[in-house]
C-alpha atoms as one frame of an Amber mdcrd trajectory, in Angstrom:
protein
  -9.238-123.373 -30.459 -11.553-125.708 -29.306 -14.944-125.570 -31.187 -16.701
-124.571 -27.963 -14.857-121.219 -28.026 -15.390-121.284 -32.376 -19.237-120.820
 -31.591 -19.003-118.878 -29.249 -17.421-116.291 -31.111 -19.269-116.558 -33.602
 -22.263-116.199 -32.172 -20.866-113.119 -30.118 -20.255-111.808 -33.393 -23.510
-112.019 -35.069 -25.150-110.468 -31.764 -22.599-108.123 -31.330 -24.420-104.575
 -32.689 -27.161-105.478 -31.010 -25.679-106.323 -27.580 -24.131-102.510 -27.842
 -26.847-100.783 -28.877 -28.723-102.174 -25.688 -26.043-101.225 -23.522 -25.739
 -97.842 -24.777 -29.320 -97.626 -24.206 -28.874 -98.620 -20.360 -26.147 -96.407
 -20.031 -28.407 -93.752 -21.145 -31.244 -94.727 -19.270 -28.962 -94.795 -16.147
 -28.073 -91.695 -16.690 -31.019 -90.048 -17.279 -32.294 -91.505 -13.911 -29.390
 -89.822 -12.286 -30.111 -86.162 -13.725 -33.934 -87.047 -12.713 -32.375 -87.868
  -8.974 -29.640 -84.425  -8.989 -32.728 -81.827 -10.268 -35.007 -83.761  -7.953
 -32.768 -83.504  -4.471 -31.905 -79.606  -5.411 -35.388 -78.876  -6.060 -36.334
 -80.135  -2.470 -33.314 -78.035  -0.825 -34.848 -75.318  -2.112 -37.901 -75.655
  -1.562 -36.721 -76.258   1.802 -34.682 -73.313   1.967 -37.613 -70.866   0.878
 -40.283 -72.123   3.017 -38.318 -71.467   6.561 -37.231 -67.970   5.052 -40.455
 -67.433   4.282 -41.441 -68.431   7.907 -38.903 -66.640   9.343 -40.140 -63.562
   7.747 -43.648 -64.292   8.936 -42.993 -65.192  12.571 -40.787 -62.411  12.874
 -42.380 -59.020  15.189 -40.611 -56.144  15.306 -41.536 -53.821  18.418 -41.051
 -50.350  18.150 -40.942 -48.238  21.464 -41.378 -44.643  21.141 -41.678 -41.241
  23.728 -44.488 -39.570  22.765 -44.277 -37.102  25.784 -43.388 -34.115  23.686
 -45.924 -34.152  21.062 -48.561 -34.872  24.085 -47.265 -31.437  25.509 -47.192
 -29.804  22.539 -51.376 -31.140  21.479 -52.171 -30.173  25.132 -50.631 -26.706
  24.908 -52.679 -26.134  21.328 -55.653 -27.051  23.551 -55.178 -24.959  26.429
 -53.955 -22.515  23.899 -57.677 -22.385  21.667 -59.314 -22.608  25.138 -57.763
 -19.369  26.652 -58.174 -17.935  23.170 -62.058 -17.976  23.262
């Protein structure tokens, strides 16, 4: 081996711990940033997904018709009934 390539092992080797222990670190780091993206981007679908349910709820009317007729017949008999009565 040239001595070119000698010290450059060499020094390779002396740096060596330290060169992983920074790269573990940025993997970490990396992947940490990642989780931070994942929760992130579900947290907004959510939130997404509740707010138009929740306005869906709101916006929604519900209409009831109903035929009152008979109890209107009924009341005015009770009336006519008490006014006959008297």
């Amino acid at each position: 081996m040239s001595q070119k390539k000698v010290d450059k092992y060499k020094s390779g080797k002396y740096d060596r711990k330290r060169t992983s222990k920074k790269e573990r670190l940025i993997d970490r780091l990396e992947i940490l940033a990642w989780v931070v993206i994942c929760v992130a981007m579900i947290g907004w679908i959510g939130f997404s997904a509740y707010s138009k349910i929740a306005q869906k709820d709101a916006s929604t009317v519900q209409e009831t018709v109903m035929d009152t007729s008979a109890v209107d017949n009924y009341v005015s008999g009770l009336s006519a009934a008490s006014s006959d009565a008297e």
